[in-house]
N, CA and C atoms of all chains as a GROMACS GRO file, in nm:
protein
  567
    1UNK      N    1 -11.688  15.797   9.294
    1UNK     CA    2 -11.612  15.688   9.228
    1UNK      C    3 -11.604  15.569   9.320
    2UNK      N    4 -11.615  15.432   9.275
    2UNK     CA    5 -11.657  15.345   9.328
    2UNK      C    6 -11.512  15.271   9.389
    3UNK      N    7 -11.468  15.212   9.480
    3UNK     CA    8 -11.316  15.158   9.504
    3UNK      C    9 -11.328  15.052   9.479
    4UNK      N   10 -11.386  14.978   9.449
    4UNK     CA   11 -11.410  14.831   9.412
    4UNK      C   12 -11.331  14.786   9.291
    5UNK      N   13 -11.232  14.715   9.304
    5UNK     CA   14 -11.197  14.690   9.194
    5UNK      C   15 -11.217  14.525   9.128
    6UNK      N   16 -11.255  14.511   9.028
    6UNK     CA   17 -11.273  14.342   8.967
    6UNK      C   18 -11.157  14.304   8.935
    7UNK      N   19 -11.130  14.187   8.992
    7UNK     CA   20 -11.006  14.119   8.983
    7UNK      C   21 -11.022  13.950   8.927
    8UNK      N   22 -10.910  13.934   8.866
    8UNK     CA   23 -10.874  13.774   8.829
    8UNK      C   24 -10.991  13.656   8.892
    9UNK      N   25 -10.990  13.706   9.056
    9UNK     CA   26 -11.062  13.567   9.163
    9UNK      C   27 -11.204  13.578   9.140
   10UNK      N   28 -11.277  13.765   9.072
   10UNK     CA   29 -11.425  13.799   9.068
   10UNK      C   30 -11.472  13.753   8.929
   11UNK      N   31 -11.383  13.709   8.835
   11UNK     CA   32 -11.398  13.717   8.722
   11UNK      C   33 -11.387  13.546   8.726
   12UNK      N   34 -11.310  13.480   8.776
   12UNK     CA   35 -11.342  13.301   8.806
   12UNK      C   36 -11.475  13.253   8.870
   13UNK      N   37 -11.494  13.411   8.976
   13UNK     CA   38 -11.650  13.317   9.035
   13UNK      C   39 -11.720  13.382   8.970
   14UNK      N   40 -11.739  13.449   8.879
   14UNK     CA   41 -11.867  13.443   8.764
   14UNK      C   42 -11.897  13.370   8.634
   15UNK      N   43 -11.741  13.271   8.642
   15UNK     CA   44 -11.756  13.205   8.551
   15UNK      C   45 -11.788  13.060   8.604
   16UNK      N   46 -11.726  13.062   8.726
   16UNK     CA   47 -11.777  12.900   8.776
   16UNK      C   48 -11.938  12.888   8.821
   17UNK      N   49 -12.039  13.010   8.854
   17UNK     CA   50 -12.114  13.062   8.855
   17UNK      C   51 -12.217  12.970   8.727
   18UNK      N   52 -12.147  13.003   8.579
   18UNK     CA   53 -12.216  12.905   8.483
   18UNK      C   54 -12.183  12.818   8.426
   19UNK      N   55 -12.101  12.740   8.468
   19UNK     CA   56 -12.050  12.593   8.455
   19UNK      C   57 -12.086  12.516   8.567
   20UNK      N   58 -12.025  12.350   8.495
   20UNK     CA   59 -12.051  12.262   8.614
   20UNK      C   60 -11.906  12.228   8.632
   21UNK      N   61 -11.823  12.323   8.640
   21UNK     CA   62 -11.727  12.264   8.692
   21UNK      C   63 -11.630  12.258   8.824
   22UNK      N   64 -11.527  12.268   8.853
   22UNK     CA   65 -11.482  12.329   8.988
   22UNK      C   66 -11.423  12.449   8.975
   23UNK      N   67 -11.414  12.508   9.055
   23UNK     CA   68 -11.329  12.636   9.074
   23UNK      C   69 -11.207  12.632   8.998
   24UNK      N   70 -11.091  12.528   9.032
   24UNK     CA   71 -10.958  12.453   9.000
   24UNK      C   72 -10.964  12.470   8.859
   25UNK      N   73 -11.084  12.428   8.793
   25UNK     CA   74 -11.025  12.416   8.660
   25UNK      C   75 -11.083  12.510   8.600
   26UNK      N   76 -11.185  12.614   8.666
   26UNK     CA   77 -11.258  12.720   8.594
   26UNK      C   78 -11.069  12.815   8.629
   27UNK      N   79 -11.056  12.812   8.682
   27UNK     CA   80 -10.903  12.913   8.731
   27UNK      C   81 -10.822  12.904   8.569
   28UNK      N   82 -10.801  12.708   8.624
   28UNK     CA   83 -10.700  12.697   8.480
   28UNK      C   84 -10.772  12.718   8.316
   29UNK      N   85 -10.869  12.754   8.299
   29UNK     CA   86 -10.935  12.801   8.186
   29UNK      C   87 -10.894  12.912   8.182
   30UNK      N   88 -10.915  13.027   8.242
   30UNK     CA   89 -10.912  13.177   8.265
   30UNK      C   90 -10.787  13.204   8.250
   31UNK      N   91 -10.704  13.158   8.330
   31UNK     CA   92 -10.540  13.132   8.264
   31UNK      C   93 -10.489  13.140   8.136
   32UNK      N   94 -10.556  12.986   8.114
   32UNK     CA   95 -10.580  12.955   7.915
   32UNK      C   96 -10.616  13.090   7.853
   33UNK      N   97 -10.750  13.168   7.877
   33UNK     CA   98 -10.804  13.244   7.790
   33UNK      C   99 -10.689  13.403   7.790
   34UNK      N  100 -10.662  13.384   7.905
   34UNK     CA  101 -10.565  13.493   7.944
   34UNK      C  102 -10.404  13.473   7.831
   35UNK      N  103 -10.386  13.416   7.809
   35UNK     CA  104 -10.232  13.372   7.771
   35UNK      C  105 -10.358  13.343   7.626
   36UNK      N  106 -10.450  13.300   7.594
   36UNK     CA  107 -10.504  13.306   7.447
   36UNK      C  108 -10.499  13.457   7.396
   37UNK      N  109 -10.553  13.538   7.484
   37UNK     CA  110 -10.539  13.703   7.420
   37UNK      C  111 -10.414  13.767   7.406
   38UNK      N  112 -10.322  13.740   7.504
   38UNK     CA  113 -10.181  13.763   7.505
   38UNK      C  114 -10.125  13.730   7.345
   39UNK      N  115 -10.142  13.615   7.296
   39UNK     CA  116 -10.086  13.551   7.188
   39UNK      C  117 -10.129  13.594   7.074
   40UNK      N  118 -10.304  13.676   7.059
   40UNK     CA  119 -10.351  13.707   6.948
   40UNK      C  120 -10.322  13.838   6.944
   41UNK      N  121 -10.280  13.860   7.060
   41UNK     CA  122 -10.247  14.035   7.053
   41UNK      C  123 -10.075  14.001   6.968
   42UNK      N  124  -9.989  13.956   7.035
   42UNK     CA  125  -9.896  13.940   6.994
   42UNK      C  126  -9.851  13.874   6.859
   43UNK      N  127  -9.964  13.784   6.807
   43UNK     CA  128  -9.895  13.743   6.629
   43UNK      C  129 -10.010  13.833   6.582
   44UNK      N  130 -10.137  13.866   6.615
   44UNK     CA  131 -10.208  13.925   6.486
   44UNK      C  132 -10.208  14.107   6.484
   45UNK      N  133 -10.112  14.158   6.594
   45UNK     CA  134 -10.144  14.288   6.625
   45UNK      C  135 -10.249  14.376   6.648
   46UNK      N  136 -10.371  14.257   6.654
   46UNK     CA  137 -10.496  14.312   6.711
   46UNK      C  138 -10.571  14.179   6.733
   47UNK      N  139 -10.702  14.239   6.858
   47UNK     CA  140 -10.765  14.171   6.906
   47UNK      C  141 -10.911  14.230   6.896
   48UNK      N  142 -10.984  14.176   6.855
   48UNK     CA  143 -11.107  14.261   6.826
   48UNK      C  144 -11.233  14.182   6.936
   49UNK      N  145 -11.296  14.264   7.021
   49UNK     CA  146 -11.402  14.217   7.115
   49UNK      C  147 -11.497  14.319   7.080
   50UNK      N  148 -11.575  14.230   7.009
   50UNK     CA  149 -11.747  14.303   6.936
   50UNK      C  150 -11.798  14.383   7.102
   51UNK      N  151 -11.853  14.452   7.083
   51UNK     CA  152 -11.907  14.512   7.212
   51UNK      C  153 -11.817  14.615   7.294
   52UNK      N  154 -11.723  14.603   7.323
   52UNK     CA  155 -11.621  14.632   7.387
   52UNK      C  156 -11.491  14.737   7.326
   53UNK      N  157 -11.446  14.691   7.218
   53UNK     CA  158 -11.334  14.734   7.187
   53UNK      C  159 -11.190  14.652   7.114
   54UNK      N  160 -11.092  14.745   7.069
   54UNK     CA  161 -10.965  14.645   7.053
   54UNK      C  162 -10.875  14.647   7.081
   55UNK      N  163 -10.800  14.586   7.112
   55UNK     CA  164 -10.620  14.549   7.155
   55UNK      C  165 -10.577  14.544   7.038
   56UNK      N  166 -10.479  14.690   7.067
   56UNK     CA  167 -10.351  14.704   6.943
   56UNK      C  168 -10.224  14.699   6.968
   57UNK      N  169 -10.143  14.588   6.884
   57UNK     CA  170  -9.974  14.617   6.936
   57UNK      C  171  -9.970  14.711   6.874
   58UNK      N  172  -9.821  14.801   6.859
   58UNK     CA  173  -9.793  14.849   6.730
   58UNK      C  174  -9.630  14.886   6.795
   59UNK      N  175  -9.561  14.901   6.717
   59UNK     CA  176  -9.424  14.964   6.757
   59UNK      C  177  -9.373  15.076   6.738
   60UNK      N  178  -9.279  15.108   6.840
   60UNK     CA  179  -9.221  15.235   6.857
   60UNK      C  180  -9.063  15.211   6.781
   61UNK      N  181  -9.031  15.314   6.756
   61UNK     CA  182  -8.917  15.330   6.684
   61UNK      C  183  -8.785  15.384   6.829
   62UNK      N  184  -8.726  15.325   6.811
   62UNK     CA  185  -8.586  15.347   6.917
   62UNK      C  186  -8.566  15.531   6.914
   63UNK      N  187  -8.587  15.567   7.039
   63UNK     CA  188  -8.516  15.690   7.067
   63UNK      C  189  -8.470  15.734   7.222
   64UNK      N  190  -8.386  15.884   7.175
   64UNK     CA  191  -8.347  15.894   7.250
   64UNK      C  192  -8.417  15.978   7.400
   65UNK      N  193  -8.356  15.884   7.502
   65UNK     CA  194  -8.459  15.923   7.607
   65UNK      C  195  -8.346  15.988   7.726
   66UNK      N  196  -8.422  16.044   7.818
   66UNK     CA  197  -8.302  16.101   7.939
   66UNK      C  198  -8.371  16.041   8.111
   67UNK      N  199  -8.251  15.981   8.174
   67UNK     CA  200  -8.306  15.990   8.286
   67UNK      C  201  -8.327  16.135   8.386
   68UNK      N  202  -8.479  16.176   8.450
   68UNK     CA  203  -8.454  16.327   8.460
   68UNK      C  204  -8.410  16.304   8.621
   69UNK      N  205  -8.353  16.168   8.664
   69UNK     CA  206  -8.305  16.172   8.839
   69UNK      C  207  -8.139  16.243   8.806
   70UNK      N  208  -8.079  16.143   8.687
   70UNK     CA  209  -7.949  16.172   8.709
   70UNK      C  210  -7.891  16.271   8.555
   71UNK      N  211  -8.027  16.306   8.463
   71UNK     CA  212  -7.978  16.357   8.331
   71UNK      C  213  -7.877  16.281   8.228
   72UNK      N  214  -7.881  16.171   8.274
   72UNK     CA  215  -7.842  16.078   8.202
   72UNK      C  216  -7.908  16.063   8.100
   73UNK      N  217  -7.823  16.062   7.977
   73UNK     CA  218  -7.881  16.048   7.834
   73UNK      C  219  -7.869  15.879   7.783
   74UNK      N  220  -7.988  15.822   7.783
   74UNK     CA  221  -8.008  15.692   7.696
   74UNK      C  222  -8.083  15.671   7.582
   75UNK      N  223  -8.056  15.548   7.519
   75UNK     CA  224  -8.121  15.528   7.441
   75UNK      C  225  -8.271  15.433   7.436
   76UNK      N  226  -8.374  15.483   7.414
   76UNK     CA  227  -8.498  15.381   7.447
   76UNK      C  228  -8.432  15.262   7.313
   77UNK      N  229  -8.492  15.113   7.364
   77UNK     CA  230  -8.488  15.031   7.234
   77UNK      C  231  -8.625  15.074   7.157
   78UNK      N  232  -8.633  15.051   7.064
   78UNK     CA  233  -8.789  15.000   6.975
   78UNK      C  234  -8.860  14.887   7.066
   79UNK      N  235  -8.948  14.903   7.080
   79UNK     CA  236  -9.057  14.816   7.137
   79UNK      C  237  -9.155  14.863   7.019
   80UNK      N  238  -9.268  14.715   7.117
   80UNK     CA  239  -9.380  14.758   7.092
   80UNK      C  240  -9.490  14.774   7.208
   81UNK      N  241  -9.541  14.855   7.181
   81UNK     CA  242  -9.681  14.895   7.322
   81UNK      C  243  -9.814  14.813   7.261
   82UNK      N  244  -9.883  14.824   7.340
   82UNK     CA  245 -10.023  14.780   7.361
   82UNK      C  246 -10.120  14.887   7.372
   83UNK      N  247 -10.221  14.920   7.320
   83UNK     CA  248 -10.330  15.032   7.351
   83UNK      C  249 -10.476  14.953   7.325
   84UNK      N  250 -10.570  14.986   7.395
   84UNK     CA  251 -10.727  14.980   7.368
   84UNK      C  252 -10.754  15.044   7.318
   85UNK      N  253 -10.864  15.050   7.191
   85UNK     CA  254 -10.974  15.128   7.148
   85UNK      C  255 -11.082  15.107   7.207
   86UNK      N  256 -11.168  15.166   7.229
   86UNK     CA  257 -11.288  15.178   7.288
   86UNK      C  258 -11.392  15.191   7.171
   87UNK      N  259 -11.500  15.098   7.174
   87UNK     CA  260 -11.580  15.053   7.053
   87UNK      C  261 -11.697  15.170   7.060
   88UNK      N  262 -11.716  15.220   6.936
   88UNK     CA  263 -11.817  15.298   6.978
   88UNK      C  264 -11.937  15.274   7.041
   89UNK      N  265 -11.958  15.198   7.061
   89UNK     CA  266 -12.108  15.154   7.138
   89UNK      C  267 -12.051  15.140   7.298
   90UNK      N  268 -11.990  15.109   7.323
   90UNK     CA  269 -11.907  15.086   7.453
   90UNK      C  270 -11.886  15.237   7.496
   91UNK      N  271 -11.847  15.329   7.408
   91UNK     CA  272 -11.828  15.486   7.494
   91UNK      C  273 -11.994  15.504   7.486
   92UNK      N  274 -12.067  15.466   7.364
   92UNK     CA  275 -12.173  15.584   7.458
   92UNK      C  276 -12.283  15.537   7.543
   93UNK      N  277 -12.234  15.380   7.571
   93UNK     CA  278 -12.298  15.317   7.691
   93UNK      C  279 -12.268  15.341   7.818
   94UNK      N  280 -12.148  15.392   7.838
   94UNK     CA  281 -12.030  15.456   7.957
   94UNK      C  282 -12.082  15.600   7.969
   95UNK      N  283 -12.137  15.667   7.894
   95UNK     CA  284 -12.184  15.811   7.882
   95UNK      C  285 -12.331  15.784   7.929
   96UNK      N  286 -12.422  15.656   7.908
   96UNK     CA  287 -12.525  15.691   7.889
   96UNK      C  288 -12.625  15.755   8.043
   97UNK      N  289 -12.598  15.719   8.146
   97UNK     CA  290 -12.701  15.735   8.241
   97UNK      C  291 -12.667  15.859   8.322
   98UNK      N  292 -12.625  15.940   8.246
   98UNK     CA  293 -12.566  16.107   8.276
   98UNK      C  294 -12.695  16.159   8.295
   99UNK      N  295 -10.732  13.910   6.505
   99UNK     CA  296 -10.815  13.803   6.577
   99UNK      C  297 -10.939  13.823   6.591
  100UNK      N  298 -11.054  13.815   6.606
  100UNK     CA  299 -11.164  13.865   6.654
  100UNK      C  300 -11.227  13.812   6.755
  101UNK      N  301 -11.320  13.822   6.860
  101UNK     CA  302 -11.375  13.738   6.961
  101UNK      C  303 -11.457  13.584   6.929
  102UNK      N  304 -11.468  13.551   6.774
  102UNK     CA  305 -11.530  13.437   6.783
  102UNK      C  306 -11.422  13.335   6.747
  103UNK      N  307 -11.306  13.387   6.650
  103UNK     CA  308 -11.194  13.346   6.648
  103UNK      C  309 -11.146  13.270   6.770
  104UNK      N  310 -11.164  13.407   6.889
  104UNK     CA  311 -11.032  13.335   6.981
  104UNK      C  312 -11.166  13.261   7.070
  105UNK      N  313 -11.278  13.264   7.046
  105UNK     CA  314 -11.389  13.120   7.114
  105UNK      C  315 -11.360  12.988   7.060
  106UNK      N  316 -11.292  12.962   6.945
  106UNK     CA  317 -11.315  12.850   6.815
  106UNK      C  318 -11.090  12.849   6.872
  107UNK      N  319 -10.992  12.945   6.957
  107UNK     CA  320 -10.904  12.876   6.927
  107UNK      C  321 -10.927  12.810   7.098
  108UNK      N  322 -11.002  12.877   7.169
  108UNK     CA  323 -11.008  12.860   7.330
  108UNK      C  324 -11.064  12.720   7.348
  109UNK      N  325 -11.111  12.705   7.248
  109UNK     CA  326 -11.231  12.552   7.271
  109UNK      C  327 -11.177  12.446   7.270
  110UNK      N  328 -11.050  12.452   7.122
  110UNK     CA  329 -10.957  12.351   7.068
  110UNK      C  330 -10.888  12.344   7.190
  111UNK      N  331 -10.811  12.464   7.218
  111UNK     CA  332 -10.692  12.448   7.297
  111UNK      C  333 -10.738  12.359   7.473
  112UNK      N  334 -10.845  12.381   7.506
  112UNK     CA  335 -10.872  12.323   7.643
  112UNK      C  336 -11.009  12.188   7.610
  113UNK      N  337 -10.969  12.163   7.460
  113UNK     CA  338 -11.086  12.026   7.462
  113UNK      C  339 -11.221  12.062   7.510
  114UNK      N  340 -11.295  12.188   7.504
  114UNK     CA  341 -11.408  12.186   7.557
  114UNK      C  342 -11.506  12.210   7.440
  115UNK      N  343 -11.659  12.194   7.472
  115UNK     CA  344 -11.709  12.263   7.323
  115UNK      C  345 -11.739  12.373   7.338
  116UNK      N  346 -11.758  12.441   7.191
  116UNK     CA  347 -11.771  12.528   7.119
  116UNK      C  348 -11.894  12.616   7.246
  117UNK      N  349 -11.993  12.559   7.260
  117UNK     CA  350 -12.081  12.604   7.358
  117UNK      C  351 -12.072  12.721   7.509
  118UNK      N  352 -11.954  12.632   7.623
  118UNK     CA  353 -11.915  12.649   7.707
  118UNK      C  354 -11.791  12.730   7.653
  119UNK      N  355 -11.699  12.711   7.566
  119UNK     CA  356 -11.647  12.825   7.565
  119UNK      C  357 -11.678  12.946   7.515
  120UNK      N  358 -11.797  12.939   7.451
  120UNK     CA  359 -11.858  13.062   7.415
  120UNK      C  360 -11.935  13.141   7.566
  121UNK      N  361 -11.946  13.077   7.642
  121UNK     CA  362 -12.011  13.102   7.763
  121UNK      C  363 -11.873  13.195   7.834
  122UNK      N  364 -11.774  13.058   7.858
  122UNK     CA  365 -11.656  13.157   7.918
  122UNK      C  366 -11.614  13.271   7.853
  123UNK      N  367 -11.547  13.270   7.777
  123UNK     CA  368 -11.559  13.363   7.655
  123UNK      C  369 -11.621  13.551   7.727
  124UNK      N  370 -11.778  13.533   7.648
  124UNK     CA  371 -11.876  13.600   7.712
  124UNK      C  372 -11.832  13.645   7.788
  125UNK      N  373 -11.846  13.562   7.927
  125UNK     CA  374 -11.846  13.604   8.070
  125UNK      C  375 -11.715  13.695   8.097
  126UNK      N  376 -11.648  13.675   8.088
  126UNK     CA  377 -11.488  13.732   8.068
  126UNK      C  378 -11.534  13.878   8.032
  127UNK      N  379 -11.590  13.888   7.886
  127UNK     CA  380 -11.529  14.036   7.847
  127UNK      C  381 -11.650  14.089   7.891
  128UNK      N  382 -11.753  14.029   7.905
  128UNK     CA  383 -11.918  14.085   8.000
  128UNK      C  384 -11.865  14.156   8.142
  129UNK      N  385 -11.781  14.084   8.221
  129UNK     CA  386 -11.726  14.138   8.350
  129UNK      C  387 -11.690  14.259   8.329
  130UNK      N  388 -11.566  14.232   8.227
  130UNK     CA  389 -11.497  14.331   8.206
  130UNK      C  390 -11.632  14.516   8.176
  131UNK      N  391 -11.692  14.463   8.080
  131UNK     CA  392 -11.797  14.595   8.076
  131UNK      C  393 -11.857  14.583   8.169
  132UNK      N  394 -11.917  14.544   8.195
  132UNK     CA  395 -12.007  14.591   8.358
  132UNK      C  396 -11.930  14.641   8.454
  133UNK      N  397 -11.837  14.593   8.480
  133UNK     CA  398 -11.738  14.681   8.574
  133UNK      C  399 -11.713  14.801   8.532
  134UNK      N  400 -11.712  14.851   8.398
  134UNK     CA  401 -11.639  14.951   8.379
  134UNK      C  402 -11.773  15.036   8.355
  135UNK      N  403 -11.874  14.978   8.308
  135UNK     CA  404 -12.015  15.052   8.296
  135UNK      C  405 -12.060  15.092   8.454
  136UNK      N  406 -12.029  15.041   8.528
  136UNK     CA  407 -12.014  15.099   8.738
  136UNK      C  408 -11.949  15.138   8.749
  137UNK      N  409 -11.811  15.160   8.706
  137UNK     CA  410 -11.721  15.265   8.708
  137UNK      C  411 -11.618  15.224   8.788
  138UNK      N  412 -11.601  15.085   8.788
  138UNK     CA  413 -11.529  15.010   8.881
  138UNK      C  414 -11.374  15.002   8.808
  139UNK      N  415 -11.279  14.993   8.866
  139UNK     CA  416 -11.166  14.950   8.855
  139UNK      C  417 -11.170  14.789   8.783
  140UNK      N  418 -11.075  14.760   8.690
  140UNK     CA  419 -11.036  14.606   8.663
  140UNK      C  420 -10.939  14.657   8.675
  141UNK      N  421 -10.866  14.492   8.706
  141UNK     CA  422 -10.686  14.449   8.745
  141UNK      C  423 -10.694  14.276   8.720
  142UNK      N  424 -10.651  14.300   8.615
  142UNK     CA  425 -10.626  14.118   8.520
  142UNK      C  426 -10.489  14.106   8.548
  143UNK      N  427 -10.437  14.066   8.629
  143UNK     CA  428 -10.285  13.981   8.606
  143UNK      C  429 -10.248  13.940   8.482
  144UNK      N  430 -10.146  13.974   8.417
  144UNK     CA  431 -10.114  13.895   8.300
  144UNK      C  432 -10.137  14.005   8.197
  145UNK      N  433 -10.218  14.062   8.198
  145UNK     CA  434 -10.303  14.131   8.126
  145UNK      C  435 -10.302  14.285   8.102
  146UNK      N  436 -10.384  14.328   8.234
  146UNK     CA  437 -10.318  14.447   8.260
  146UNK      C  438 -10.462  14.529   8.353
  147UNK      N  439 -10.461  14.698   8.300
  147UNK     CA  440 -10.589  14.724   8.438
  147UNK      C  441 -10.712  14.849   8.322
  148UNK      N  442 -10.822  14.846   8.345
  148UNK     CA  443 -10.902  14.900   8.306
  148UNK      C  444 -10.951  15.054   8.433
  149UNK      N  445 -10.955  15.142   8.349
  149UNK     CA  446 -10.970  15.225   8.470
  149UNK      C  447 -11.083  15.312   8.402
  150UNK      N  448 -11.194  15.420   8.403
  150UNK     CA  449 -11.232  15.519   8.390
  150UNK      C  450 -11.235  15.599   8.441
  151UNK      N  451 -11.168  15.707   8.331
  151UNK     CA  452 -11.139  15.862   8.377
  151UNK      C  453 -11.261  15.930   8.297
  152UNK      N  454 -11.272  15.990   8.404
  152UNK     CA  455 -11.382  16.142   8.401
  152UNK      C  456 -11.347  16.254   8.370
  153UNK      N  457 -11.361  16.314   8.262
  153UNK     CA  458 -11.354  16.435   8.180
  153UNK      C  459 -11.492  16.561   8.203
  154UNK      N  460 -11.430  16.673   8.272
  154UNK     CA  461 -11.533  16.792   8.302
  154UNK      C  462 -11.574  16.868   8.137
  155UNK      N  463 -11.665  16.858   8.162
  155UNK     CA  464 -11.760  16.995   7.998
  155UNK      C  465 -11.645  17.101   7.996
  156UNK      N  466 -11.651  17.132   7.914
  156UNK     CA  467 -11.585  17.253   7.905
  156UNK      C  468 -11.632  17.320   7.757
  157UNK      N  469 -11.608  17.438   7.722
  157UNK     CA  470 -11.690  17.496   7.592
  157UNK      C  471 -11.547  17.546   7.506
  158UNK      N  472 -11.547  17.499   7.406
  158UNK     CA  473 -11.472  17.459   7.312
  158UNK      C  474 -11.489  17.542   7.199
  159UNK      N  475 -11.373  17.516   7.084
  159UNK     CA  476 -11.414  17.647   6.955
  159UNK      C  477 -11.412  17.554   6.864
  160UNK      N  478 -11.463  17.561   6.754
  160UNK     CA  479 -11.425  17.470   6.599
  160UNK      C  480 -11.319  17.550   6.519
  161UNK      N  481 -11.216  17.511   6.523
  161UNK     CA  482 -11.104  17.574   6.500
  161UNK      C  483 -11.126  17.635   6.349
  162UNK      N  484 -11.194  17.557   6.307
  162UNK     CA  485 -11.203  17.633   6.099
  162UNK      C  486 -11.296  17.742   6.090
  163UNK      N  487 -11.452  17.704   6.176
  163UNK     CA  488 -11.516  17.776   6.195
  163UNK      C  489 -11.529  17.940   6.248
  164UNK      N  490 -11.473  17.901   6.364
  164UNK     CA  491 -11.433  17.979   6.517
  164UNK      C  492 -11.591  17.946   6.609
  165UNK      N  493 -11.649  17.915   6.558
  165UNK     CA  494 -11.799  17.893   6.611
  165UNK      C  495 -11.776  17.785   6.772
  166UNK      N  496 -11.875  17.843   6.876
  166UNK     CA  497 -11.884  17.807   6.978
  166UNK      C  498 -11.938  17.685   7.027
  167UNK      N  499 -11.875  17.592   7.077
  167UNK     CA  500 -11.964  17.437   7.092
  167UNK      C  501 -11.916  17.383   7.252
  168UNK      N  502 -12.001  17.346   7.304
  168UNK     CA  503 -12.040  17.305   7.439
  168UNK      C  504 -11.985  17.190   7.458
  169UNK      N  505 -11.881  17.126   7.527
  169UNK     CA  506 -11.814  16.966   7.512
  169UNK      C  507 -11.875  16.897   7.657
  170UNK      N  508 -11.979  16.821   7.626
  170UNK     CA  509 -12.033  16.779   7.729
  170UNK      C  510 -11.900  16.699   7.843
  171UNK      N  511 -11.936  16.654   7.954
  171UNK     CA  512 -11.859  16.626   8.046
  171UNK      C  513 -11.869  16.455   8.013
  172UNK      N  514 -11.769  16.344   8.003
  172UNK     CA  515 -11.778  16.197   7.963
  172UNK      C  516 -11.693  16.183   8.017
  173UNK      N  517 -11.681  16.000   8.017
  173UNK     CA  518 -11.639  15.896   8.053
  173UNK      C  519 -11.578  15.837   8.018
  174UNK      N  520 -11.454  15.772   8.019
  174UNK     CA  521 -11.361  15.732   7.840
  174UNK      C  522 -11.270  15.649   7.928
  175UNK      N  523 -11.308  15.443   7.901
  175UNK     CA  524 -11.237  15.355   8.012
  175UNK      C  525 -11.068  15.374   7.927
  176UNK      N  526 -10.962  15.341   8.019
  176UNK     CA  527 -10.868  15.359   7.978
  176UNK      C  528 -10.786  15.200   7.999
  177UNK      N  529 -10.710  15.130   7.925
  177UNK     CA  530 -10.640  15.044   7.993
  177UNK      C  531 -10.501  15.056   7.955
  178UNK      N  532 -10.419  14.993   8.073
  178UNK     CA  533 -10.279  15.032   8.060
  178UNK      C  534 -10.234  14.851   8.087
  179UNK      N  535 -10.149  14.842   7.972
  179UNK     CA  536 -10.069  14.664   7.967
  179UNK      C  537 -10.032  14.684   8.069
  180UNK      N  538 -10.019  14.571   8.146
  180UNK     CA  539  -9.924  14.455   8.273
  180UNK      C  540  -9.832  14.471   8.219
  181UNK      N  541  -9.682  14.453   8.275
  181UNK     CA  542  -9.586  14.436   8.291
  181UNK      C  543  -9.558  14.302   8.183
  182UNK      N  544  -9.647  14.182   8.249
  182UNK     CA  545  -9.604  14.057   8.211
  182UNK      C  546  -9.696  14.080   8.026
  183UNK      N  547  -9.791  14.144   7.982
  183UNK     CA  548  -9.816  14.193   7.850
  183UNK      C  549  -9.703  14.226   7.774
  184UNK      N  550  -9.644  14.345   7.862
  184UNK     CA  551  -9.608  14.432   7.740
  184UNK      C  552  -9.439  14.319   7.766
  185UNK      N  553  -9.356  14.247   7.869
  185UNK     CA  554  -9.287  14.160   7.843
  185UNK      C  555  -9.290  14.046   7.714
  186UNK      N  556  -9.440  14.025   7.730
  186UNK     CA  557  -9.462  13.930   7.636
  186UNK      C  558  -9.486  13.946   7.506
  187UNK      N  559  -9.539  14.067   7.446
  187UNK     CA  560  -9.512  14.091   7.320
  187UNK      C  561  -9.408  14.154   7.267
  188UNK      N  562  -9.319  14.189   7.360
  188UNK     CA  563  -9.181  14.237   7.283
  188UNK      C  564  -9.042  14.113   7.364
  189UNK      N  565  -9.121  14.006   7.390
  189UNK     CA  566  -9.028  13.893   7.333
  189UNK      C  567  -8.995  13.816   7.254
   0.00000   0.00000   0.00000
């Protein structure tokens, strides 16, 4: 397993990589696009990336939860979570060089 | 939403064309698979982290059947919301 992890700064220099622009504003794009997915996840409850997969909100219903340090009994609120699907072409490209 | 959607709202929103943000766009969720097709870790701030977990074969039953089936050993990327995500859609 590889330790390398891709981060925010690897993902700006592959984009300033094919632009003509500066770093500065390839950053503040990535930002933009970042806070763009945030928002489509959040009003449309999904995000669909052909190739890849989708971002799903969906909500949980309020229950009851326990802390197991002190057995303290609370109540979770309702939220909502976030999950990926994984597109089928995307798992068996991840499978393929077995 | 779909990915050409959010190319056509990314373009408006930062005045650029349709072109170059289809490029950024791309590049973005391209990273994202290639990293995870190497088996690499992602960590998006804001966002959240892509990881793949490795699952061993193991030989399995068809529960209706009872018949014997071989579950090959795979790869299945996982991502878990940021903090500042899952803040942001349940505000």
């Amino acid at each position: 397993m590889s330790e390398k992890t891709l981060t925010k700064a690897d993902v700006i220099d592959m984009i300033y990589d094919k632009t003509t622009r500066n770093r500065s504003e390839v950053k503040k794009l990535v930002e933009s696009l970042l806070q763009l997915t945030k928002e489509a996840i959040k009003r449309d409850n999904l995000l669909l990336v052909s190739g890849l997969g989708k971002f799903e909100a969906y909500s949980k219903k309020a229950r009851k939860g326990r802390n197991p340090q002190t057995e303290e009994s609370i109540m979770l609120p309702p939220r909502k979570v976030v999950v990926f699907r994984l597109s089928r072409k995307f798992r068996s490209e991840v499978n393929e060089d077995e | 939403m779909n990915k050409s959607e959010l190319i056509k709202a990314f373009s408006e929103k930062n005045a650029i064309s349709t072109d170059e943000a289809t490029i950024i766009v791309n590049t973005f969720f391209d990273s994202i698979r290639n990293a995870l097709l190497t088996n690499q870790r992602v960590e998006l701030r804001g966002l959240g982290s892509f990881k793949v977990k490795e699952y061993k074969g193991y030989t399995g039953r068809n529960p209706k059947t009872g018949e014997t089936v071989s579950v090959q050993p795979k790869r299945l990327p996982f991502f878990r919301a940021g903090k500042e995500l899952k803040d942001f859609i349940n505000s």
